[in-house]
C-alpha positions as CSV (number, residue, x, y, z in Angstrom):
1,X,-5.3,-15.8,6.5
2,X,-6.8,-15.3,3.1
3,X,-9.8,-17.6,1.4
4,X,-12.2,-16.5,-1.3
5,X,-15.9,-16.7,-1.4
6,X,-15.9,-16.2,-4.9
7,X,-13.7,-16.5,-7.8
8,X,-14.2,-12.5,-8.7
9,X,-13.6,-11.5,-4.8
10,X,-10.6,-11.6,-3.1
11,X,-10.6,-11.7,0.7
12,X,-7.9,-11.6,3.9
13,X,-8.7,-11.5,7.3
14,X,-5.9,-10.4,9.9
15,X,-5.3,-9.9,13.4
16,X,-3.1,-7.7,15.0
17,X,-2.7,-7.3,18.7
18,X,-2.5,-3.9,18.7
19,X,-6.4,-1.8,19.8
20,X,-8.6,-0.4,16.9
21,X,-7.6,3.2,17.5
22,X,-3.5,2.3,16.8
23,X,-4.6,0.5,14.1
24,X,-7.1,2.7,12.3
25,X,-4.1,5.8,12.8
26,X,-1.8,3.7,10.8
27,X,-4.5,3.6,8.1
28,X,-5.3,7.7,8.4
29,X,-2.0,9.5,8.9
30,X,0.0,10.2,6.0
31,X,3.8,9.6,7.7
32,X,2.1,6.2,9.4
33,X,0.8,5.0,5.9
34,X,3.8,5.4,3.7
35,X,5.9,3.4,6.0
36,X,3.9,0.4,6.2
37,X,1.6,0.1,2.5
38,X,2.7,-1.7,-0.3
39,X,4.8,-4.4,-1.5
40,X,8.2,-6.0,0.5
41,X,11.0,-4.1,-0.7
42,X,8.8,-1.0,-2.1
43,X,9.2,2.5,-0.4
44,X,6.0,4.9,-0.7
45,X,5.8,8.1,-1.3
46,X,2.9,10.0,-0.8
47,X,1.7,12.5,-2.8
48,X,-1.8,13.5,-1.7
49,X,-3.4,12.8,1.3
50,X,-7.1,13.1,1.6
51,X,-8.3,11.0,3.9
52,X,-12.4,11.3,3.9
53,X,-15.0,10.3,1.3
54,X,-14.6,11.4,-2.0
55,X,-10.7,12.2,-1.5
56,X,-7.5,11.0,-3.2
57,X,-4.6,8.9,-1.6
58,X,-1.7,9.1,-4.7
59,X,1.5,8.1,-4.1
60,X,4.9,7.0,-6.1
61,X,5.5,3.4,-5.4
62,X,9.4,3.1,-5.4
63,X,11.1,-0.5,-5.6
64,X,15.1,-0.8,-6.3
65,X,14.2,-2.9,-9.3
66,X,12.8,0.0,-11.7
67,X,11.3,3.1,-12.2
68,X,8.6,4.6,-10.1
69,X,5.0,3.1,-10.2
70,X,2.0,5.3,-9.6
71,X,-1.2,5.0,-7.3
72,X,-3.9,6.0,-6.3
73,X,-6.9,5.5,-3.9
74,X,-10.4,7.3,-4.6
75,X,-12.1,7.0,-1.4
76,X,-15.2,6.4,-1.9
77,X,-16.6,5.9,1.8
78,X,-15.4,6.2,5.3
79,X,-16.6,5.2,8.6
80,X,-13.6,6.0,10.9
81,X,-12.4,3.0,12.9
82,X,-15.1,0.8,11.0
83,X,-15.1,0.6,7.2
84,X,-13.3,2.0,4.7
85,X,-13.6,1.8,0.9
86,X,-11.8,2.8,-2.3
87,X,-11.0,2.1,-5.6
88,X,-7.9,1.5,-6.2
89,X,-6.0,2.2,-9.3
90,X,-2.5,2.9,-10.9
91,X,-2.2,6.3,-12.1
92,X,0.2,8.6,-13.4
93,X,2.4,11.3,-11.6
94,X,-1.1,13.5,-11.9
95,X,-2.9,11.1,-10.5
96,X,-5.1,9.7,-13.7
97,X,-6.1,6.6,-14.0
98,X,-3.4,4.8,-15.8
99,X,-3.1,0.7,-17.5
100,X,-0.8,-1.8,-15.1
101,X,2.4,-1.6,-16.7
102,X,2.5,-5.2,-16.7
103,X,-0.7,-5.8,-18.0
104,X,-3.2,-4.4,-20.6
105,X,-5.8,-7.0,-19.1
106,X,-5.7,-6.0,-15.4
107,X,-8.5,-4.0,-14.4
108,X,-8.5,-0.5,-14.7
109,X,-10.0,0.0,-10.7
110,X,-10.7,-2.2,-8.2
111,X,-13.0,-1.8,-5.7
112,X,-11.2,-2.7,-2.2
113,X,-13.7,-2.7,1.0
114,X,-11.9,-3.0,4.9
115,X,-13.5,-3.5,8.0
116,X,-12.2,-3.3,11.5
117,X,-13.5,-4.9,14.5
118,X,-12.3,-4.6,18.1
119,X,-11.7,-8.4,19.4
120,X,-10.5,-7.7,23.8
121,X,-7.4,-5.6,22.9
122,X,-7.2,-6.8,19.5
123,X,-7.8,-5.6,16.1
124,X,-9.1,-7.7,12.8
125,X,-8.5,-6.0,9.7
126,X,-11.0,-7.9,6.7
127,X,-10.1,-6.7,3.2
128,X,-11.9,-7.6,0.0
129,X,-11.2,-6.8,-3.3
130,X,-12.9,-7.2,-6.3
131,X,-13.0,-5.6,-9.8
132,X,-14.8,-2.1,-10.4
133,X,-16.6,-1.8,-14.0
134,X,-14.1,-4.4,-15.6
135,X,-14.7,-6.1,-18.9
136,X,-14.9,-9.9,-19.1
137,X,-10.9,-9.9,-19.5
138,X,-10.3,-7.9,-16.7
139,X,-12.5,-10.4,-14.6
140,X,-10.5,-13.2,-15.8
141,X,-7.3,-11.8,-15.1
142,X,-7.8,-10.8,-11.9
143,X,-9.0,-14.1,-10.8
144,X,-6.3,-15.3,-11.9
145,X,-4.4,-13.2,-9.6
146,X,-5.1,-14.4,-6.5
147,X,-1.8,-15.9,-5.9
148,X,-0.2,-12.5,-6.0
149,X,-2.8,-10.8,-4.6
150,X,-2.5,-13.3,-1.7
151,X,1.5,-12.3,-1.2
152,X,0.7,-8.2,-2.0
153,X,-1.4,-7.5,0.4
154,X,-0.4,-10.3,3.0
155,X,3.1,-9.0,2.8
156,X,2.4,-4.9,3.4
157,X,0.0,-6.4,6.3
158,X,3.1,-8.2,7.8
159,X,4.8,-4.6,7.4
160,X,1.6,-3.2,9.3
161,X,2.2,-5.6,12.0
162,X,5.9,-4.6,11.9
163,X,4.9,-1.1,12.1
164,X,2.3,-2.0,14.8
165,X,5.1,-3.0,17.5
């Protein structure tokens, strides 16, 4: 289930019926992450792995239909099993910042924000995502995203589920 408050934020809400501890392992171990995150049909590769504030995830994004795309997270808080914040970014294989390759006007970094919650033996996952220092084009374009932002990230939660079982 996605709905935004705003036009700027992004949000989706999902549960899975799996307990917070399974959950939040998928989100922290390397070899549990890459099988689950990212789009259908994409592989991940990770690349760096440093999962606490003020570390990098960066990963190659692979995808039968082209050449590798680049990722990054820079974690920028971490409450295990609670909250978890980044911004997210493409990058290069170095792990810079890098431009969408399909767009000069997406933003540069975007500021994603998860909470977990234990509900009985079930876990919601709330993402929101909004843009991080982005210039008035950048805002515009990524509201205008929502409709791909909506299949994104409600496909690689599908795969979490998928993962989950």
């Amino acid at each position: 289930m996605s709905e935004s408050p705003s036009k700027t934020e992004f949000l989706i809400t999902r549960r899975f019926a799996q307990p917070l501890a399974r959950v939040w392992e998928a989100w922290s171990e390397a070899d549990q992450f890459q099988k689950w995150w990212g789009p259908k049909g994409c592989r991940i590769d990770v690349q760096r792995f440093e999962f606490r504030p003020g570390g990098f995830l960066h990963y190659a994004r692979n995808s039968p239909e082209g050449p590798a795309m680049w990722g990054r997270f820079a974690i920028r808080e971490l409450v295990p099993r609670e909250r978890l914040v980044w911004l997210n970014s493409f990058s290069n294989e170095r792990c810079g910042i890098a431009r969408a390759p399909f767009s000069e006007h997406c933003p540069l970094e975007i500021q994603n924000s998860v909470a977990f919650a234990q509900e009985g033996g079930a876990t919601v996952v709330t993402l929101r995502a909004r843009p991080f220092g982005e210039m008035d084009d950048e805002r515009a374009y990524f509201e205008e995203l929502h409709p791909s932002l909506d299949e994104g990230y409600g496909g690689t939660f599908d795969a979490l589920a998928a993962h989950l079982k």
